[in-house]
C-alpha positions as CSV (number, residue, x, y, z in Angstrom):
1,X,-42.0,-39.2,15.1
2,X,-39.7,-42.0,15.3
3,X,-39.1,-42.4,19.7
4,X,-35.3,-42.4,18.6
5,X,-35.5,-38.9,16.8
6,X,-37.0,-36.9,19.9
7,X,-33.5,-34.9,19.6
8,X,-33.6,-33.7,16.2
9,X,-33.9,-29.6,16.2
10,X,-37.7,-30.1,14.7
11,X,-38.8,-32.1,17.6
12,X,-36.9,-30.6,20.3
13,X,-38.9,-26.9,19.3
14,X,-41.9,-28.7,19.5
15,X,-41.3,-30.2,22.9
16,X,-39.7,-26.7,24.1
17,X,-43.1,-25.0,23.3
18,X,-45.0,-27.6,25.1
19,X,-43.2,-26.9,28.5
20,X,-42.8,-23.1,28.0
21,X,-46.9,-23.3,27.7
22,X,-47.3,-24.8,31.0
23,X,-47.8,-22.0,33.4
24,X,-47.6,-23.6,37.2
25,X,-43.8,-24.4,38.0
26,X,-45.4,-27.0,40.1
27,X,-46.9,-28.9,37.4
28,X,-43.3,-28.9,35.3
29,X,-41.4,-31.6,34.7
30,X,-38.2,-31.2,35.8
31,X,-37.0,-34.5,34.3
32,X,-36.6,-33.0,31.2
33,X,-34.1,-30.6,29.9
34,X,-36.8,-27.8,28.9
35,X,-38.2,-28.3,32.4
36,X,-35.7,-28.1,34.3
37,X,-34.2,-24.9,31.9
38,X,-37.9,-23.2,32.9
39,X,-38.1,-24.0,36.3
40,X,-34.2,-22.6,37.1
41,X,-34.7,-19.7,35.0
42,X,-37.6,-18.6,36.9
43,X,-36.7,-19.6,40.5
44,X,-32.9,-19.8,40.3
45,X,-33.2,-23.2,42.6
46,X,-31.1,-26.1,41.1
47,X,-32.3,-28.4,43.8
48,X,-35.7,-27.1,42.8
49,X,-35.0,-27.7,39.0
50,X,-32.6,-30.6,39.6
51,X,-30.3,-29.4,37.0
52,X,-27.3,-31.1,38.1
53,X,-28.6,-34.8,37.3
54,X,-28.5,-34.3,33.9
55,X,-26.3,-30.9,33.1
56,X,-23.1,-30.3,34.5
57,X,-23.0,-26.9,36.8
58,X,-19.5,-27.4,37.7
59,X,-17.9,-27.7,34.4
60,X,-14.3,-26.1,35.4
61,X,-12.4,-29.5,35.3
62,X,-13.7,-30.2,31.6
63,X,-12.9,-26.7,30.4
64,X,-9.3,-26.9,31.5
65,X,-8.7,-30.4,30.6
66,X,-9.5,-29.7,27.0
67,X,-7.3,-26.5,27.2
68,X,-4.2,-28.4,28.5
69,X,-4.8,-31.3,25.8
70,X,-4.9,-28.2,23.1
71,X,-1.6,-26.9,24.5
72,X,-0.8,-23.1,23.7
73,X,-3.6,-22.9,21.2
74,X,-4.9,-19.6,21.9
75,X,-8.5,-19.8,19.9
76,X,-10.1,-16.2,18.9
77,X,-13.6,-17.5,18.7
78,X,-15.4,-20.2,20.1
79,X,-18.7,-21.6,20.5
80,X,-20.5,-23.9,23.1
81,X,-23.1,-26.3,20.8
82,X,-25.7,-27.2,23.4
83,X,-24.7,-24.7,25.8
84,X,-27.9,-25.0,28.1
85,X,-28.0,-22.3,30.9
86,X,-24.2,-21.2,30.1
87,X,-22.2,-22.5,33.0
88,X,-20.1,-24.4,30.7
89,X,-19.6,-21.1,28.5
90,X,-18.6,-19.1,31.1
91,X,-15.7,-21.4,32.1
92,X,-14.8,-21.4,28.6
93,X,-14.8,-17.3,29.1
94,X,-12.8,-17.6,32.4
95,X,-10.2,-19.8,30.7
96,X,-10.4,-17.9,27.3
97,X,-10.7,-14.4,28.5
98,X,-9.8,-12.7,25.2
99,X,-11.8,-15.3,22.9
100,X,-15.2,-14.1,21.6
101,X,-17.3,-17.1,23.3
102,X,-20.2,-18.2,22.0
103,X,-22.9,-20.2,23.8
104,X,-25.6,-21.6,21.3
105,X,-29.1,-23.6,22.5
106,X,-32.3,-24.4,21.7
107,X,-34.6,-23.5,24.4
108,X,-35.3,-20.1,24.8
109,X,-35.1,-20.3,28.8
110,X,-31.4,-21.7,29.4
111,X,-30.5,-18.9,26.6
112,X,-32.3,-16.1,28.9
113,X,-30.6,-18.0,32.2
114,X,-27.5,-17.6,30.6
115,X,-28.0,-13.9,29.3
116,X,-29.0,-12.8,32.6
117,X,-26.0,-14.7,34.7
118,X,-23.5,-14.6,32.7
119,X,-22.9,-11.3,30.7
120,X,-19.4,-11.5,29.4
121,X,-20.4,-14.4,27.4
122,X,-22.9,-14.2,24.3
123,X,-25.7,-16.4,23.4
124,X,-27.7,-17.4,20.6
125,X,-31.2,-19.0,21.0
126,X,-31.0,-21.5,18.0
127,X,-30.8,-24.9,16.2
128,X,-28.0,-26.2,14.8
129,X,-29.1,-28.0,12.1
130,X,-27.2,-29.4,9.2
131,X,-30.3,-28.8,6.7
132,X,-29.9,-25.5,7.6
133,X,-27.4,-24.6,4.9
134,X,-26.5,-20.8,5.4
135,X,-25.9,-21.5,9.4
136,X,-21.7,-21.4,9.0
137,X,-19.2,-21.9,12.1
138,X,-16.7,-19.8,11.4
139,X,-14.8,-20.4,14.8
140,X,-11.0,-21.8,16.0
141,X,-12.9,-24.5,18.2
142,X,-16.2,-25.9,19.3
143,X,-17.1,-27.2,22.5
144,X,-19.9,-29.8,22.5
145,X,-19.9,-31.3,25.7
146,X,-23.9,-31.7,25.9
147,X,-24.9,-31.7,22.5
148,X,-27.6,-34.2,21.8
149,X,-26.6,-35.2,18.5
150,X,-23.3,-36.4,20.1
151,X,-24.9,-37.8,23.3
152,X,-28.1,-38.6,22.9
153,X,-27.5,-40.9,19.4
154,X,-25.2,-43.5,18.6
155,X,-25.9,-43.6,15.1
156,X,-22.7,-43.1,13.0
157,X,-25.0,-41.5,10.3
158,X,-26.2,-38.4,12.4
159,X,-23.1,-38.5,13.9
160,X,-20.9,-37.5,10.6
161,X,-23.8,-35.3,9.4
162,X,-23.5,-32.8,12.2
163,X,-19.7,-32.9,12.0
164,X,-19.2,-32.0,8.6
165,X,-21.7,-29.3,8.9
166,X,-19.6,-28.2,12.1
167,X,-16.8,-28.4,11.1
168,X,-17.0,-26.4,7.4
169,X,-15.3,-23.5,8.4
170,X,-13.9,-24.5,11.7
């Protein structure tokens, strides 16, 4: 594996299972997305996990500064690509309370986190992947806020790759 392809959904499963193997929370590296996911799912700590220097916890300001650039739109489905633990689909929730909102991510503990904290919202434990031709969007907008194709790559390549497969049926 290339260094610069760590993100790509193969890798990223491969990483996730490496972390979810490790049994002593103290031995976790909470540098790293998966390990910080695993170590606030199971204690709940974000100091602990140190969550906040790399995911945003307090997402409010984003949600409702893309819902005053978008007006009146009043979206009836929605999903959050890269969702992590959910706090970012939950403010989507708060400020779309009739919207079906859709959080989406990789690891399997941020999906459980989110599950389990924030109930009004759904989530889906999977890749997107644009070799994965029968995943569809079907939504009225997509949030992607932390979506490692987006911030984790500046090539323009990937970049148009993942937005035509996004944006399909959006």
């Amino acid at each position: 594996m290339k260094n610069s392809d760590w993100w790509k959904p193969q890798n990223l499963k491969k990483t996730e299972k490496d972390f979810r193997n490790e049994n002593e929370l103290g031995k976790v590296d909470v540098h790293n997305d998966f390990g910080s996911y695993k170590v606030m799912f199971n204690t709940n700590d974000a100091t602990k996990s140190i969550i906040s220097t790399h995911n945003e916890i307090t997402p409010s300001y984003r949600v409702k500064a893309i819902k005053g650039i978008l007006g009146g739109f009043i979206p009836e489905k929605i999903y959050d690509l890269g969702c992590g633990l959910g706090f970012t689909t939950n403010e989507i929730s708060k400020e779309y309370p009739c919207a079906e909102v859709i959080g989406m991510d990789i690891s399997e503990d941020a999906i459980a986190f989110g599950k389990k904290n924030f109930p009004s919202c759904q989530f889906l434990c999977e890749a997107v992947d644009p070799e994965q031709r029968d995943q569809v969007f079907c939504a009225d907008l997509i949030y992607a806020f932390e979506f490692y194709p987006f911030t984790r790559t500046s090539d323009l390549k990937d970049h148009k790759q993942y937005l035509a497969h996004l944006t399909d049926e959006l």
